[in-house]
PDB file of N, CA, C and O in Angstrom:
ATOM      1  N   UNK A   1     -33.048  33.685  55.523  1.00  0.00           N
ATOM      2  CA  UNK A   1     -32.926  32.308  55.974  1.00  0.00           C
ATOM      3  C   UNK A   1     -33.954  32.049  57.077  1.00  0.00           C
ATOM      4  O   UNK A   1     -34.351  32.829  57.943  1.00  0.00           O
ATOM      5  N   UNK A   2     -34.258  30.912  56.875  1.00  0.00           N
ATOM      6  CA  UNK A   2     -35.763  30.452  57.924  1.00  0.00           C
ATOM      7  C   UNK A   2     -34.944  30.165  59.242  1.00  0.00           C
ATOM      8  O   UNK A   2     -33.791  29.737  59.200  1.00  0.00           O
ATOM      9  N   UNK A   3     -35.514  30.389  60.232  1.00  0.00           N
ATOM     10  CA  UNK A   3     -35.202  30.121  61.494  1.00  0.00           C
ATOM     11  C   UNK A   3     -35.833  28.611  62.366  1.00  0.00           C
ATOM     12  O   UNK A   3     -37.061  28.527  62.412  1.00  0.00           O
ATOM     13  N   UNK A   4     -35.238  27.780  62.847  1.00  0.00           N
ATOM     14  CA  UNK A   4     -36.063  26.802  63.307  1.00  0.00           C
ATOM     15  C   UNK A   4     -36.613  27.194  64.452  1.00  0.00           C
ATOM     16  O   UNK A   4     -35.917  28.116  64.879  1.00  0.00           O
ATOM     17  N   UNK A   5     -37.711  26.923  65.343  1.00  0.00           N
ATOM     18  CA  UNK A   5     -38.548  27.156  66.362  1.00  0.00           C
ATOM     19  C   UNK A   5     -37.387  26.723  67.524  1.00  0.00           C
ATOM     20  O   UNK A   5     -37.341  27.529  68.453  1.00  0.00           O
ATOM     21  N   UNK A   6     -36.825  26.045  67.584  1.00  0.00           N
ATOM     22  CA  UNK A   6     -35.520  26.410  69.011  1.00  0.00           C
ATOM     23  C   UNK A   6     -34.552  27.651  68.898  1.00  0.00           C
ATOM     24  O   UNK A   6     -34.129  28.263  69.879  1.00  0.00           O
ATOM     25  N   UNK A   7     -34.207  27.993  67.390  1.00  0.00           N
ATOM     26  CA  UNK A   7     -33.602  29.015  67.574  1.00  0.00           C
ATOM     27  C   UNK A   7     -33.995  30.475  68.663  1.00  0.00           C
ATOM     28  O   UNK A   7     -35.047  30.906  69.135  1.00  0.00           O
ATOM     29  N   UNK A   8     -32.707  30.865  68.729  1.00  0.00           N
ATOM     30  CA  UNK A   8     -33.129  32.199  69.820  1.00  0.00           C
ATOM     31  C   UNK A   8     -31.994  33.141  69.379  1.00  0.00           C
ATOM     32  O   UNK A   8     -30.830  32.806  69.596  1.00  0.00           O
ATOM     33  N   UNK A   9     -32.281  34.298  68.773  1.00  0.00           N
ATOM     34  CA  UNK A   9     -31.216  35.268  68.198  1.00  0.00           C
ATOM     35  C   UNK A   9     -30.436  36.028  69.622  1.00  0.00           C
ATOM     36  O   UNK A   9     -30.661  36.608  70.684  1.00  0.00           O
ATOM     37  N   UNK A  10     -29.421  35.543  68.760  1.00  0.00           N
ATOM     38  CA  UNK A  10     -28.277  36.603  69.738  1.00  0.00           C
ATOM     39  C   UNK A  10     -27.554  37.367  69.489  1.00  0.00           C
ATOM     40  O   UNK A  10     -26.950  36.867  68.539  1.00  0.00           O
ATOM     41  N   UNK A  11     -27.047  38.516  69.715  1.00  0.00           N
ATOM     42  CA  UNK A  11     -26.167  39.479  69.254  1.00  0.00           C
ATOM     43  C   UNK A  11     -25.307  40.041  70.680  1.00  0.00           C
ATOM     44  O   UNK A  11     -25.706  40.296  71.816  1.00  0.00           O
ATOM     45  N   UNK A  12     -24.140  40.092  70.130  1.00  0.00           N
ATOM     46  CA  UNK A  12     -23.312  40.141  71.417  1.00  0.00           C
ATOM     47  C   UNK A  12     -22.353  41.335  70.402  1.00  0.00           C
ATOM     48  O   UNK A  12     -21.560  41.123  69.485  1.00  0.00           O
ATOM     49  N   UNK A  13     -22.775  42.477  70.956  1.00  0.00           N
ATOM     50  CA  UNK A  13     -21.682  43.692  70.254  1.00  0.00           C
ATOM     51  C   UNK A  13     -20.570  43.607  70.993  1.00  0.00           C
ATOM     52  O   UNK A  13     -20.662  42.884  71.984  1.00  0.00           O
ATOM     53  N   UNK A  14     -19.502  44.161  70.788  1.00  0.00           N
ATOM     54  CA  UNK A  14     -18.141  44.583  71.050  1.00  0.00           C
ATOM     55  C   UNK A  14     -17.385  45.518  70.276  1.00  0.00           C
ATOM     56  O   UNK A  14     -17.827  45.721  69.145  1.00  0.00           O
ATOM     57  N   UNK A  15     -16.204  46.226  70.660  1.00  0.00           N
ATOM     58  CA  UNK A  15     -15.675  47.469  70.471  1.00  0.00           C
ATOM     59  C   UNK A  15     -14.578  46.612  70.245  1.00  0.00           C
ATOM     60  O   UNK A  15     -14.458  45.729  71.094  1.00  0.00           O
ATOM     61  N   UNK A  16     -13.466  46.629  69.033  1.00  0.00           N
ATOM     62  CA  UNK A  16     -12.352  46.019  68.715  1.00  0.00           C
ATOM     63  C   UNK A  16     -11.518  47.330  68.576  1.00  0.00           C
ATOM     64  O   UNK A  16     -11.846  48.274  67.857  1.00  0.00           O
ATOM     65  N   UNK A  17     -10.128  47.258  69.541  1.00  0.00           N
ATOM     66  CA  UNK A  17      -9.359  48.483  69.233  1.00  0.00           C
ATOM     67  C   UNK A  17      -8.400  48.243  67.894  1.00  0.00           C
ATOM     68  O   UNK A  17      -8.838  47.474  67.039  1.00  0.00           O
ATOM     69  N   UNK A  18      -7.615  48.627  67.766  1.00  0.00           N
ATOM     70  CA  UNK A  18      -6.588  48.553  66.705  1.00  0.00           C
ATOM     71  C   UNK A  18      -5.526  47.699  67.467  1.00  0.00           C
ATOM     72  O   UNK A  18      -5.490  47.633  68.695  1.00  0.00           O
ATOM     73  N   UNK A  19      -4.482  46.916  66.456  1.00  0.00           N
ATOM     74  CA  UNK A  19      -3.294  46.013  66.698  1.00  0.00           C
ATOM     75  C   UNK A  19      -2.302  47.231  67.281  1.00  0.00           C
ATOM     76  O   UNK A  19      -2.049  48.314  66.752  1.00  0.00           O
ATOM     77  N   UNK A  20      -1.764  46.612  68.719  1.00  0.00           N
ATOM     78  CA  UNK A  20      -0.660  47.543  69.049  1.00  0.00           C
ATOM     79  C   UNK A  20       0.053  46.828  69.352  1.00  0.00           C
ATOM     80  O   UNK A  20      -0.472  45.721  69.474  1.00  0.00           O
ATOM     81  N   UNK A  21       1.636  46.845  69.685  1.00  0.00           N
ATOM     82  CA  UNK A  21       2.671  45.770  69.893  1.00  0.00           C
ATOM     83  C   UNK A  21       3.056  45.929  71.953  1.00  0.00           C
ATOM     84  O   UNK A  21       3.080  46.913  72.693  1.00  0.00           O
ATOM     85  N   UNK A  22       3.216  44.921  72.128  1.00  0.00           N
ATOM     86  CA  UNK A  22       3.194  44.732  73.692  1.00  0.00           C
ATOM     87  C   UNK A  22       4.408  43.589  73.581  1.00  0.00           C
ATOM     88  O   UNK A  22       4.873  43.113  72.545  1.00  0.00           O
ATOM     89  N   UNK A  23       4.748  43.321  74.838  1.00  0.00           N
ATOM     90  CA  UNK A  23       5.503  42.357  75.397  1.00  0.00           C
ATOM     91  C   UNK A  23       4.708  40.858  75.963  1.00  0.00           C
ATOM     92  O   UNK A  23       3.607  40.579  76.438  1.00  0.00           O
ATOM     93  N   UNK A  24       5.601  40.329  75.707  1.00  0.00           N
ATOM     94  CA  UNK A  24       4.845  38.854  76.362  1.00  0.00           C
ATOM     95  C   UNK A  24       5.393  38.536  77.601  1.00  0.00           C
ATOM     96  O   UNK A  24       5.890  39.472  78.226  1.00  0.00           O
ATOM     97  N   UNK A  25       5.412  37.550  78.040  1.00  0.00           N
ATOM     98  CA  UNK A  25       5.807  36.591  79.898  1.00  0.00           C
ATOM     99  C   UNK A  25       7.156  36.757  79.431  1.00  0.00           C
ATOM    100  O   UNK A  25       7.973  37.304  80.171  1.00  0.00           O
ATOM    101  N   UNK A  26       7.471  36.368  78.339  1.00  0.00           N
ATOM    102  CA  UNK A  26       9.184  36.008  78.321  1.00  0.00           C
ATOM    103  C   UNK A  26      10.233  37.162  77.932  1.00  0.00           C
ATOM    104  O   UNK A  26      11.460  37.096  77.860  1.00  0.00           O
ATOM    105  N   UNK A  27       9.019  38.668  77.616  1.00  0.00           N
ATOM    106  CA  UNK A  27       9.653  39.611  76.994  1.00  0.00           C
ATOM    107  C   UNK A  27       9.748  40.313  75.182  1.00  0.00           C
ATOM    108  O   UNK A  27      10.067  41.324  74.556  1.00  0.00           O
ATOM    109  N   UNK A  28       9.174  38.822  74.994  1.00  0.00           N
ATOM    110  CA  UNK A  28       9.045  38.978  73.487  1.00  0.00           C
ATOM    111  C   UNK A  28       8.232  39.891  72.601  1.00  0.00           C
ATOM    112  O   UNK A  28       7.106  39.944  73.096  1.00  0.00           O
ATOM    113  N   UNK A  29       8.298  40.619  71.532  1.00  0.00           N
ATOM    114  CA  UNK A  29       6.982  40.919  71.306  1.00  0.00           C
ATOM    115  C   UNK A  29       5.915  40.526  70.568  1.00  0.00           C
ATOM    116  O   UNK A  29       6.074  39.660  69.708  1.00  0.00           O
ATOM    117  N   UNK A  30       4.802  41.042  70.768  1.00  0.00           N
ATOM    118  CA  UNK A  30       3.699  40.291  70.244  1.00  0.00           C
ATOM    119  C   UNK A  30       2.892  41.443  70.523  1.00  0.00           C
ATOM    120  O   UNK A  30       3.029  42.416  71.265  1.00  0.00           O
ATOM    121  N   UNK A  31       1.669  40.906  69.406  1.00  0.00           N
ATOM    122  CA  UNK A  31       0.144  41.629  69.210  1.00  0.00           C
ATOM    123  C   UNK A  31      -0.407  41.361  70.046  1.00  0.00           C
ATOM    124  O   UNK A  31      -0.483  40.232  70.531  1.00  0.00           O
ATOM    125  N   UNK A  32      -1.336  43.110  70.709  1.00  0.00           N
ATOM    126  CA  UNK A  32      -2.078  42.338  71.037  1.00  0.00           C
ATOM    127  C   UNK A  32      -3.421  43.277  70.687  1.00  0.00           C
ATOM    128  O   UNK A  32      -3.325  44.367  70.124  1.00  0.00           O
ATOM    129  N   UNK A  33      -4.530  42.755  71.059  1.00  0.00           N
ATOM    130  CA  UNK A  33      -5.615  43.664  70.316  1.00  0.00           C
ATOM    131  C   UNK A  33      -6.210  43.687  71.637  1.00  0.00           C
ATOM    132  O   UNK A  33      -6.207  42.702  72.375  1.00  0.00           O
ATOM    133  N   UNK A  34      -6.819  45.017  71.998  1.00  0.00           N
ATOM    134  CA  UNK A  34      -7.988  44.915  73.070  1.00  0.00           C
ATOM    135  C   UNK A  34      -9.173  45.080  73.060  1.00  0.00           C
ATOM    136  O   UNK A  34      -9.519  46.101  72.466  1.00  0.00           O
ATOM    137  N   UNK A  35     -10.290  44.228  73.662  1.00  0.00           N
ATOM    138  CA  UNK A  35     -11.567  44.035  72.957  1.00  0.00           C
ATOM    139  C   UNK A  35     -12.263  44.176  74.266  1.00  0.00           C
ATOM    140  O   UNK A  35     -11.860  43.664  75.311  1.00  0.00           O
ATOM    141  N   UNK A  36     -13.504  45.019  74.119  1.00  0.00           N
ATOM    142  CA  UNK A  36     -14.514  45.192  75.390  1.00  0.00           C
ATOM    143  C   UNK A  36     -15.861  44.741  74.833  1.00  0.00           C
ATOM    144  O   UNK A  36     -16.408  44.850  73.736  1.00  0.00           O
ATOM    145  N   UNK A  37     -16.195  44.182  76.024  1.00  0.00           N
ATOM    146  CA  UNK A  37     -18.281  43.526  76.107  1.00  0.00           C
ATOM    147  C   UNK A  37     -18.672  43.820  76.936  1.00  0.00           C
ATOM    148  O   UNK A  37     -18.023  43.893  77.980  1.00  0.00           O
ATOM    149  N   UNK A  38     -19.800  44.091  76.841  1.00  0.00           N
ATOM    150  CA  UNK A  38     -20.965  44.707  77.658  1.00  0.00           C
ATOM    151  C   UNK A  38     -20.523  44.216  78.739  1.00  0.00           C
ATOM    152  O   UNK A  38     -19.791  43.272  78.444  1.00  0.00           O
ATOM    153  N   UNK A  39     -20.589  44.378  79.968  1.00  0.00           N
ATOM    154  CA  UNK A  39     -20.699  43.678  81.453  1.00  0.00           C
ATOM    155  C   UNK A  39     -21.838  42.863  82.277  1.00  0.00           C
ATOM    156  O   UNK A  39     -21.895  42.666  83.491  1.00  0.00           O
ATOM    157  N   UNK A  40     -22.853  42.390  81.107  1.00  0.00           N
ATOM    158  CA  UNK A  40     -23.736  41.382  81.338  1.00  0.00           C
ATOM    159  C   UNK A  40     -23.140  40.480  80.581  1.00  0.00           C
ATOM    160  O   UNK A  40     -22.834  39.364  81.001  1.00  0.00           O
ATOM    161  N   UNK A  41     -22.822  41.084  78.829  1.00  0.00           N
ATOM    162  CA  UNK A  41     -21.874  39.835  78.347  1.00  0.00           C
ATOM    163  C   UNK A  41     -20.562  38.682  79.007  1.00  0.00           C
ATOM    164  O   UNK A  41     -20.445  37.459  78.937  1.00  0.00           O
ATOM    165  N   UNK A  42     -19.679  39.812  79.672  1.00  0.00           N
ATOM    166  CA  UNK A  42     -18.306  39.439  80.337  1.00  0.00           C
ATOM    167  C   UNK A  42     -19.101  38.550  81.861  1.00  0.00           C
ATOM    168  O   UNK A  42     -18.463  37.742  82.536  1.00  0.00           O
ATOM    169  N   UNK A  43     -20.248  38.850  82.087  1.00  0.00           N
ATOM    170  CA  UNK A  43     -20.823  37.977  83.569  1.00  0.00           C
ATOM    171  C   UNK A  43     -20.959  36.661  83.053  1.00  0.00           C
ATOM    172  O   UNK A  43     -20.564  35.705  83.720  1.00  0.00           O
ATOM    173  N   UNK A  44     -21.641  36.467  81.581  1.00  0.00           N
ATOM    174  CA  UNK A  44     -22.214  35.261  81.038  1.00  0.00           C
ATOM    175  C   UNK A  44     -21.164  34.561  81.325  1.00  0.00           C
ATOM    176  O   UNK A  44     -21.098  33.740  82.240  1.00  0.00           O
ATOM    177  N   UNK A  45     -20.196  34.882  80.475  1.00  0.00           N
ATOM    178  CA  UNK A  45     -18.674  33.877  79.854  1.00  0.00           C
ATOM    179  C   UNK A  45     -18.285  33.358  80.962  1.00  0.00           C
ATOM    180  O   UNK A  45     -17.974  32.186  81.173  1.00  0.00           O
ATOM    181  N   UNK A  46     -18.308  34.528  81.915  1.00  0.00           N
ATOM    182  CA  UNK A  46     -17.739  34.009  83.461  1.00  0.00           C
ATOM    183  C   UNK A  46     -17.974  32.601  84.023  1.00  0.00           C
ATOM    184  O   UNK A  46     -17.154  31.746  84.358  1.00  0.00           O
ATOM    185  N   UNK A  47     -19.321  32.589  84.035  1.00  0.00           N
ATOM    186  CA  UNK A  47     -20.317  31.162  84.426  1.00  0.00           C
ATOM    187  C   UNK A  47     -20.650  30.208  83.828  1.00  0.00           C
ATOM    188  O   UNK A  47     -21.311  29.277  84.288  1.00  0.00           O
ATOM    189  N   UNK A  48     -20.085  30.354  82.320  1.00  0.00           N
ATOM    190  CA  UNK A  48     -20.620  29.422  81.093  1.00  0.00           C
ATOM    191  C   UNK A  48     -19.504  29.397  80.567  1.00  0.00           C
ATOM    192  O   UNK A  48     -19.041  30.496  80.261  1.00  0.00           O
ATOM    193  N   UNK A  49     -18.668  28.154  80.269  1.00  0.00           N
ATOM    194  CA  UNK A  49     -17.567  28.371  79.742  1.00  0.00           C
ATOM    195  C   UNK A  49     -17.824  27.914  77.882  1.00  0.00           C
ATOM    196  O   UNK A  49     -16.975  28.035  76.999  1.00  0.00           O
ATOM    197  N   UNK A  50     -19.291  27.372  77.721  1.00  0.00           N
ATOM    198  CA  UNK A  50     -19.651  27.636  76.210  1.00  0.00           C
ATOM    199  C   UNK A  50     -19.852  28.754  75.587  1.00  0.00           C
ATOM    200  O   UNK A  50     -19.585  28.999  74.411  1.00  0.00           O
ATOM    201  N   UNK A  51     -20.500  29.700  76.661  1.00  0.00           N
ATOM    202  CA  UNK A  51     -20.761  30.899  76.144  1.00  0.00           C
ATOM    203  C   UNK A  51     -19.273  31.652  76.022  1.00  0.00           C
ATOM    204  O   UNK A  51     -19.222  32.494  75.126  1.00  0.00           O
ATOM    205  N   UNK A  52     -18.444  31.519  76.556  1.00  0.00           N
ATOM    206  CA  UNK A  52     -17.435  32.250  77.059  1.00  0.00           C
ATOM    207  C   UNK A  52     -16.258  31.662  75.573  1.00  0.00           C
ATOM    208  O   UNK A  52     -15.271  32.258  75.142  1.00  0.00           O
ATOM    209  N   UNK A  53     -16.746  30.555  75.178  1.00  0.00           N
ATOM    210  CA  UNK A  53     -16.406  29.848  74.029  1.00  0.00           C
ATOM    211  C   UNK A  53     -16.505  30.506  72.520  1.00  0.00           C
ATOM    212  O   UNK A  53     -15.706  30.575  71.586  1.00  0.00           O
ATOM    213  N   UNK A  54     -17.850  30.952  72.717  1.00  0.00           N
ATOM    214  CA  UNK A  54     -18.358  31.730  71.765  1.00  0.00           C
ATOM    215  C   UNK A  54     -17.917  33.063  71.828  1.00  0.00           C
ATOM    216  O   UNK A  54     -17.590  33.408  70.692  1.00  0.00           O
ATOM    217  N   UNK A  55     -17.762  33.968  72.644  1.00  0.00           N
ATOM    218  CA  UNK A  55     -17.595  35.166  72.578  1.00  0.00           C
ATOM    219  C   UNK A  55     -15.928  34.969  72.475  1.00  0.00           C
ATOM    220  O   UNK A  55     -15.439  36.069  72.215  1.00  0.00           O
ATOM    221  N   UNK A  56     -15.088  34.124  72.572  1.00  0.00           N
ATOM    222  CA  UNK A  56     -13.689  33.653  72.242  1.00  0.00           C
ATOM    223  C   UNK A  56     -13.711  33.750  70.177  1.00  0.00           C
ATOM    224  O   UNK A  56     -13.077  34.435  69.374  1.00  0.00           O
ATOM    225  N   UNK A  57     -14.500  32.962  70.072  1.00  0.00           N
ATOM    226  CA  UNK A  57     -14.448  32.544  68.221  1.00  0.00           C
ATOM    227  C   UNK A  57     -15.452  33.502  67.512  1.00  0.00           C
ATOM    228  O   UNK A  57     -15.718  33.129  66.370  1.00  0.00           O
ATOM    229  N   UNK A  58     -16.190  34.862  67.987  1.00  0.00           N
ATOM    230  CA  UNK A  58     -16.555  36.099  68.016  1.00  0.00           C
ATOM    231  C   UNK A  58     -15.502  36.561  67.605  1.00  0.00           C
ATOM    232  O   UNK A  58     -15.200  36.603  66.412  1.00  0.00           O
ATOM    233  N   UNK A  59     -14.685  37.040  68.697  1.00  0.00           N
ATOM    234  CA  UNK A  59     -13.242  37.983  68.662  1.00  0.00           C
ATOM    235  C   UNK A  59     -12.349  37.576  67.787  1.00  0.00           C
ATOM    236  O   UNK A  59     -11.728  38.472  67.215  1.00  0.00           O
ATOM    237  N   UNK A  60     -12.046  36.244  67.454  1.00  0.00           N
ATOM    238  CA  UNK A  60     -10.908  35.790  66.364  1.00  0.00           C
ATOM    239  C   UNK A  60     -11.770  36.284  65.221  1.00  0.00           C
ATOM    240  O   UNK A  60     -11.223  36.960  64.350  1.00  0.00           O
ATOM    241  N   UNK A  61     -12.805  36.067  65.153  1.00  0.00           N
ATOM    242  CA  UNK A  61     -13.083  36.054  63.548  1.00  0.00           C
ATOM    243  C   UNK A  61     -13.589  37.779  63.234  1.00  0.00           C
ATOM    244  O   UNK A  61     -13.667  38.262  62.105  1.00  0.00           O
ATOM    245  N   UNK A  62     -13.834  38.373  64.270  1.00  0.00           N
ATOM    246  CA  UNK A  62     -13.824  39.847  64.189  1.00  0.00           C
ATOM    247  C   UNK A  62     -11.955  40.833  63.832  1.00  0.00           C
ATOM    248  O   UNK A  62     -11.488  41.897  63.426  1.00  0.00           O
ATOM    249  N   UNK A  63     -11.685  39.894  64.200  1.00  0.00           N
ATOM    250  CA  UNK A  63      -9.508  40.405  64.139  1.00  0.00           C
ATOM    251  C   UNK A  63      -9.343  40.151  62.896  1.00  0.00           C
ATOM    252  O   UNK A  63      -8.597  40.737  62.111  1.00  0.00           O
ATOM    253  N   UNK A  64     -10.295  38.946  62.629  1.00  0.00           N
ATOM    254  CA  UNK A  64      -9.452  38.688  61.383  1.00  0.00           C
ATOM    255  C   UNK A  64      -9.824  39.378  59.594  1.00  0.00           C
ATOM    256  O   UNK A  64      -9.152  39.587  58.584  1.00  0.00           O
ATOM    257  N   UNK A  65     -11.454  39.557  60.050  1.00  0.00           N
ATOM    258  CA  UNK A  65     -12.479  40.627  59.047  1.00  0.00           C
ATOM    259  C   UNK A  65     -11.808  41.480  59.315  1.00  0.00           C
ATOM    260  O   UNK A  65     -11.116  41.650  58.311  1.00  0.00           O
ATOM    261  N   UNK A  66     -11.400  42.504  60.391  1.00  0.00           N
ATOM    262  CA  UNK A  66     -11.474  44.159  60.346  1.00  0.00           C
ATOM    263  C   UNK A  66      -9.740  43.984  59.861  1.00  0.00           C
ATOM    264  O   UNK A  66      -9.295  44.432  58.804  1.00  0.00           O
ATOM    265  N   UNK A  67      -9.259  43.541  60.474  1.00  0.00           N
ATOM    266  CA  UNK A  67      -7.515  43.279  60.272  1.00  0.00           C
ATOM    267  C   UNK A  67      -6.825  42.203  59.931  1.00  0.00           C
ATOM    268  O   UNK A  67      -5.700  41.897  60.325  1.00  0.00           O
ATOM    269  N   UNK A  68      -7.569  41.582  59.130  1.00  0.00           N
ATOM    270  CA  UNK A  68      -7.264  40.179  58.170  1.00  0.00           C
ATOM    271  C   UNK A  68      -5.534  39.687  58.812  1.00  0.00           C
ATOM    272  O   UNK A  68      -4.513  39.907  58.161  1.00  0.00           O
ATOM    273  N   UNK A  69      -5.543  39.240  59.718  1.00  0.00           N
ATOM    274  CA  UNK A  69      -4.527  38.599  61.172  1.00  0.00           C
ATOM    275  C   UNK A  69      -5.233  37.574  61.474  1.00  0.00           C
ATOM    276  O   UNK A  69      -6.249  37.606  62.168  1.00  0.00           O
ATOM    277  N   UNK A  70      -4.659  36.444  60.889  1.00  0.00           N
ATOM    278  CA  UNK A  70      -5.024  34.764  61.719  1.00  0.00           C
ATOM    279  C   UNK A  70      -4.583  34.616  62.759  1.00  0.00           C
ATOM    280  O   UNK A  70      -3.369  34.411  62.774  1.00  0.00           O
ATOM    281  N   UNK A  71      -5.273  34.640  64.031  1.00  0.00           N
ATOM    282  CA  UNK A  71      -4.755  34.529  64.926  1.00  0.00           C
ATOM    283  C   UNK A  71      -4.844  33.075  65.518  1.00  0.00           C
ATOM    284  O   UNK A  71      -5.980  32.599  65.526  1.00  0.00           O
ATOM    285  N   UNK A  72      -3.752  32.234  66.053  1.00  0.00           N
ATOM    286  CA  UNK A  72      -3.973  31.211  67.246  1.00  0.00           C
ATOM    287  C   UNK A  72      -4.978  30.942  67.972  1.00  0.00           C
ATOM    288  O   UNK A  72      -5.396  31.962  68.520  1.00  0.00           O
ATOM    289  N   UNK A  73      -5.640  29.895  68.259  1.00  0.00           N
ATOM    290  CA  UNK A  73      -6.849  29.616  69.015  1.00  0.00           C
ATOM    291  C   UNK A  73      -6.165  29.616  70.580  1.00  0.00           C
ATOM    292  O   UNK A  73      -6.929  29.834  71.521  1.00  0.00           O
ATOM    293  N   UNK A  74      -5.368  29.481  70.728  1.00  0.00           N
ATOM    294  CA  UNK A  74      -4.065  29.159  72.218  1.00  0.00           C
ATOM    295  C   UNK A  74      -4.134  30.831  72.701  1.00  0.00           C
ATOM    296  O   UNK A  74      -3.265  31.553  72.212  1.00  0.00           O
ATOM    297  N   UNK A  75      -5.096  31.438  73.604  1.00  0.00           N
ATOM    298  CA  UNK A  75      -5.319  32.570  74.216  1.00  0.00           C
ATOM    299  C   UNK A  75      -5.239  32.368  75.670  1.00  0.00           C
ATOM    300  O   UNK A  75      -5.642  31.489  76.432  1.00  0.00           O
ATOM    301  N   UNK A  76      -4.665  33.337  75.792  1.00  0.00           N
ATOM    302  CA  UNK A  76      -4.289  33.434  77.482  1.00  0.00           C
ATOM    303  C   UNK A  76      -5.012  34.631  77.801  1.00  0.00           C
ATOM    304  O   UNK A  76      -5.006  35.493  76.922  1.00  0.00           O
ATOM    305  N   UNK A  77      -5.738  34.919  79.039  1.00  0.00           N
ATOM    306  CA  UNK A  77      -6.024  36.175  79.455  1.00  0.00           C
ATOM    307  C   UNK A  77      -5.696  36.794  80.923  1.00  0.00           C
ATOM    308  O   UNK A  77      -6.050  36.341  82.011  1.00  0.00           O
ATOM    309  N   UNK A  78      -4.942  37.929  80.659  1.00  0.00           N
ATOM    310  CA  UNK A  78      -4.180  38.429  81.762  1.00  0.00           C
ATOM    311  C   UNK A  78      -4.773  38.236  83.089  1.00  0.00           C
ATOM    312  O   UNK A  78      -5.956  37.907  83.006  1.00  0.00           O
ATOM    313  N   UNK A  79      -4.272  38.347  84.429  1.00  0.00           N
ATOM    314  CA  UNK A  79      -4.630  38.195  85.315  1.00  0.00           C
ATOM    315  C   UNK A  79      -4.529  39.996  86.420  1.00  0.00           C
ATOM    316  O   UNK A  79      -4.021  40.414  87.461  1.00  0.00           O
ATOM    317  N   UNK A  80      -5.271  40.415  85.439  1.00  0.00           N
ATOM    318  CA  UNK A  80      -5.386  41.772  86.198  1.00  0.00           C
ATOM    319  C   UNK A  80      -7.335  42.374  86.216  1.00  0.00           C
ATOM    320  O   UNK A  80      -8.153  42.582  85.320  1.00  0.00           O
ATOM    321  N   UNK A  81      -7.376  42.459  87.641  1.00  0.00           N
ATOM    322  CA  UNK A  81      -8.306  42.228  88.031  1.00  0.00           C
ATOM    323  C   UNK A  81      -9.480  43.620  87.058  1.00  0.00           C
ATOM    324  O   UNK A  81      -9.051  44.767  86.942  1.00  0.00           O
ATOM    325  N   UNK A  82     -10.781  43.254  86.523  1.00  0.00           N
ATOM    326  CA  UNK A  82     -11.044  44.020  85.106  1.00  0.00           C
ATOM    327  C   UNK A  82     -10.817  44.232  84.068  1.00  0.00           C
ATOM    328  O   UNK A  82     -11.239  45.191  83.422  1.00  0.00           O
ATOM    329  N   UNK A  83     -10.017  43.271  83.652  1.00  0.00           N
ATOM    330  CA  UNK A  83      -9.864  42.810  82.230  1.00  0.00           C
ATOM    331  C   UNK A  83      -9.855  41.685  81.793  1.00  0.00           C
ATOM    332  O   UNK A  83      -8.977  41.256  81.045  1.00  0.00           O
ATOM    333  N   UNK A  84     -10.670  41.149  82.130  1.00  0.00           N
ATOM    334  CA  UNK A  84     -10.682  39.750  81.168  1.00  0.00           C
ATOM    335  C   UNK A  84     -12.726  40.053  81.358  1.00  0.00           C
ATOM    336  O   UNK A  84     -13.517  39.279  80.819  1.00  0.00           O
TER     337      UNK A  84
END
């Protein structure tokens, strides 16, 4: 496929673990999957909440190829300091 002259290739790797079962706020359980990015990647998202957009609809559609799981667009990310 031809590329237009604004394009600019990007590749943003990540490490997808396997589905393990956890608890939620209310106790309930639920999936959850844990996913790591580079730490220039995780700086971007920080400051860009488009980019941070993208590496969001990355991860759903990577859950859902390797472990065919539709997941919710409605993501919360914990508040423990090095992981998000």
């Amino acid at each position: 496929a031809a590329r237009s002259a604004d394009e600019v290739p990007l590749r943003i790797p990540l490490s997808l673990g396997p589905p393990r079962e956890d608890l939620d706020k209310e106790g309930g359980v639920c999936t959850v999957y844990d996913v790591v990015f580079h730490p220039d990647a995780v700086a971007a998202a920080l400051s860009d909440p488009d980019f941070r957009a993208l590496m969001l609809e990355l991860t759903l559609h990577q859950i859902k190829q390797k472990h065919s799981d539709e997941l919710s667009h409605d993501i919360t990310f914990p508040k423990i300091k090095g992981n998000y």
